[in-house]
Every structure is written in structure tokens, then in C-alpha cells.
N, C-alpha and C positions, 0 to 999 in steps of 0.2 A: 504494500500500500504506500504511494507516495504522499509526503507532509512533508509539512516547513513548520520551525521555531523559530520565532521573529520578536526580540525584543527593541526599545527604543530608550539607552540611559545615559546619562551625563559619563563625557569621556574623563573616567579617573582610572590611572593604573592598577591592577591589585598589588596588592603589599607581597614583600618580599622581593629575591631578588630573578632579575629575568632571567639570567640563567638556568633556573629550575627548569624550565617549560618551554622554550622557548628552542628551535633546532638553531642548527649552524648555520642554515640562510638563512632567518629570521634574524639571528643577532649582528650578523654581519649587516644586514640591511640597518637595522638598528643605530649600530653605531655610525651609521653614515649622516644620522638624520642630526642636526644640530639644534632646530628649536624644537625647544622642551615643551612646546602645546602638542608639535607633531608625533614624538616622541609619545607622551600620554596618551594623544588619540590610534596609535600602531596596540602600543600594548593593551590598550581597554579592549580594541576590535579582536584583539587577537587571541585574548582569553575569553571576552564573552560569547566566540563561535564556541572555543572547547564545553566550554561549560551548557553551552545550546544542547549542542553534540553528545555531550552526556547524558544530559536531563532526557532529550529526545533518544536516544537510540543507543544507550548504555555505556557502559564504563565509567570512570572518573576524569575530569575533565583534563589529565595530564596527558592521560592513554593515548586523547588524539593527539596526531603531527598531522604539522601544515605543510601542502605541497603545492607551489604554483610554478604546473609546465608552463612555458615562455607560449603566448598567444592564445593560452587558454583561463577560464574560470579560478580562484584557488580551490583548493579541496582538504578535507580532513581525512581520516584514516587512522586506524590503528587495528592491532595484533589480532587475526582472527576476522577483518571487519572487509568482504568483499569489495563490494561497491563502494569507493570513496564519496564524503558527504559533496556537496554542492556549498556554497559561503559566500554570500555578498556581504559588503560591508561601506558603509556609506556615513560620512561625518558631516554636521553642520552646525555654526558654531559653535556652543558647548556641549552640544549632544552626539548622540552617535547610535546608530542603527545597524542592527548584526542582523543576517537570516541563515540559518541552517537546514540543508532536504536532502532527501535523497531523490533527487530530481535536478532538473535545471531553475536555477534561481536567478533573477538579480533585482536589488533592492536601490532605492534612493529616498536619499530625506532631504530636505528643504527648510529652511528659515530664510525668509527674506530678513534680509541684513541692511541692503542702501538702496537707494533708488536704481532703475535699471531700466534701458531702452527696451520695453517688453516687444512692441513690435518690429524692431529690427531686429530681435533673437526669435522673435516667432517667426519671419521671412526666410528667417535663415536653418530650422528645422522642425516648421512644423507645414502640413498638408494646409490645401486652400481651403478646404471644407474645417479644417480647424481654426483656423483666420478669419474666417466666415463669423463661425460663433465667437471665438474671441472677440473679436470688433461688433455683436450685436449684445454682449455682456452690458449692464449700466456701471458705470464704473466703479463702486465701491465693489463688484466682482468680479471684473477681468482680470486683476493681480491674482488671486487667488485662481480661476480659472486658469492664466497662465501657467503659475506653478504645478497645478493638477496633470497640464499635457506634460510641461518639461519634464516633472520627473517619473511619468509614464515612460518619457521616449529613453530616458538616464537607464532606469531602469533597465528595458528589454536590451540595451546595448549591454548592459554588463550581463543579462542572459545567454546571450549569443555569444559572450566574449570577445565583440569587436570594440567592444566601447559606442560612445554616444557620434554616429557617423551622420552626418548631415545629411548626404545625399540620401541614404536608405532611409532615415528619419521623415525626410520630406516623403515616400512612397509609405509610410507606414502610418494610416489613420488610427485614430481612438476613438472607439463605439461603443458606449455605453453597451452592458451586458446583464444578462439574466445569470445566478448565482452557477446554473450548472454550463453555460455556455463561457464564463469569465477564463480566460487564462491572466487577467491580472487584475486587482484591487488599490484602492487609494481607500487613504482615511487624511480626514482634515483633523487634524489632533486639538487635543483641547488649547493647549498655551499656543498656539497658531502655526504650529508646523506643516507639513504635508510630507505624507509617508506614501509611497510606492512600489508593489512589489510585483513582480513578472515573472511567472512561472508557466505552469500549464495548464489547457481547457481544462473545464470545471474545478478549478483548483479553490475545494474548501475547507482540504484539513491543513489552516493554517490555526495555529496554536501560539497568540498571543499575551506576551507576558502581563501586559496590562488593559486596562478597560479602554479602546477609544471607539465604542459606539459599532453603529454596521459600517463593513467597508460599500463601496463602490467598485458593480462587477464593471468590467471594460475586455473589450477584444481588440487584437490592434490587427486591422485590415490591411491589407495590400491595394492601392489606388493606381 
């Protein structure tokens, strides 16, 4: 049975030190990184997949190791465990958003921060039918609608493993969806975030750390 564990917590490292847990690419990448918000934000992401991966699909959160082949998804894994998990992981501002499956995943979180040309980023990768409705939005909810498709489209890039590609961005609409037709969901979060995650049709055993209401099913069509 495919599921996903999806928490959303403020980026603080666990205590102790990284070396416990952390493999020889991790710490190497580690030590490359210089400021210490980014540094917090690697190690929070990077325990709270283990600790997903645990809760979800057994062992103790040390058991799994992190593998990211070059142009692919990262992945977990451990001693015994076939299929390696799936891991998106996504930071904004002081928060930070982990998902764990044994499926294909990818996640994005959102905090508008400053002001931002909304629609010169939506020319630039979202479909015309989504321009459409952005531009017929009143404007205390086109921001918010904005951020709904962006981190739609954020999402399914870090699904596929290409990243957030423009050109295919622009061919790939968002269609509102019925719960068992959904391959991906949003939630508008209580303190004003916008959460995103892109997996697979009728994807509804997602298991939620915390309370944010019903998601929003979505399909992302080919135009």
C-alpha cells in the first residue's frame, strides 16, 4: 500500500552531535555549508525524514541512511528494507516541511516573505488557463492563488526529479480534483503558509503530523 508522512516544523537541529547519524556524504556536504540558518535547516530536514521513516515504516530513526543518486529524488533505506523510501524536503523561512513514501513524492512550502512580480513569475511558468484565473482572482486573493499554483508546479518538479523546469511547467495545468482522482493536494495553513505535495492519483493515505483542515485535491494536466 502506498502512503506518505508529511510533517511541517520550525527548522531546529536535534541535539547532539551530527556525526551520530548522519553518512559521509551528508557530513561532507555539511561542512561545506557556512551559514548556520542553512546548516540548521540541512540537519532539521534531514532527521525529521529519519524519524518520518521510522514512525511510518519501522525501525529507529538512525537505521535509515540517506542516498541521493546524482539527477535523481533522495531516498532512505536501511538493513533489510527493499524498496528505498521517496523524501522531499522543502524550507521557508523559519519552517521547514519533510515528506516521506514509498512512492514518488515531492513537497513544497511557501511563506511569502516580500513583495514579488506575481505576474511576471506566472508568464514565466504557469499555463494560460492558469493566468486566466489568476488575473480574474479580486485581489486580496491572487497572492494566495499565486502561491497555490507555484508551489503545485515546485512540487511535481521535485516529483519527477527534474526540478521546477519552466518550459514543462508552462504544459502542465492544475485542475482542481475529486479526493480519489487527486495525484496532489494543497493546504492553506493556519499562520499563512501554503503547503504542496505531488505524488500519485488518488493519493489519500497521507498521514499528517498536524491538524490543517481538508487538503485541496488537484490533477496536473498536460495542455
Amino acid at each position: 500500500m502506498l502512503r506518505c508522512l508529511l510533517r511541517v516544523a520550525e527548522a531546529i537541529p536535534p541535539s547532539g552531535t551530527a556525526a551520530d547519524w548522519l553518512s559521509e556524504a551528508e557530513r561532507a556536504r555539511l561542512a561545506a555549508m557556512r551559514a548556520p540558518r542553512r546548516r540548521d535547516q540541512y540537519l532539521a530536514g534531514h532527521w525529521l525524514a529519519r524519524s518520518l521513516a521510522a514512525r511510518g515504516f519501522g525501525g529507529h530513526a538512525g537505521d535509515w541512511h540517506w542516498q541521493h543518486p546524482e539527477g535523481e529524488p533522495p531516498r532512505l533505506t536501511r538493513s533489510g528494507w527493499r524498496e528505498p523510501l521517496r523524501v522531499s524536503i522543502s524550507h521557508s523561512g523559519e519552517r521547514i516541511a519533510v515528506a516521506v513514501a514509498n512512492g514518488p513524492v515531492g513537497l513544497d512550502l511557501e511563506y511569502p516573505q516580500r513583495p514579488r512580480d506575481l505576474d511576471g513569475l506566472a508568464a514565466f511558468v504557469f499555463t494560460r488557463g492558469e493566468r486566466e484565473r489568476l488575473a480574474a482572482q479580486p485581489a486580496p486573493e491572487r497572492a494566495r492563488a499565486f502561491y497555490r499554483y507555484w508551489a503545485l508546479k515546485e512540487a511535481e518538479g521535485k516529483r519527477c526529479g527534474k526540478g521546477l523546469l519552466p518550459g514543462r511547467a508552462r504544459r502542465l495545468q492544475c485542475e482542481p480534483a475529486a479526493a480519489e482522482q487527486a495525484e496532489a493536494l494543497t493546504w492553506q495553513l493556519p499562520d499563512g503558509g501554503m503547503l504542496a505535495i505531488a505524488a500519485w492519483p488518488g493519493i489519500v493515505a497521507v498521514i499528517g503530523e498536524q491538524d490543517w483542515g481538508a487538503p485541496t485535491g488537484w490533477r496536473l494536466v498536460e495542455v
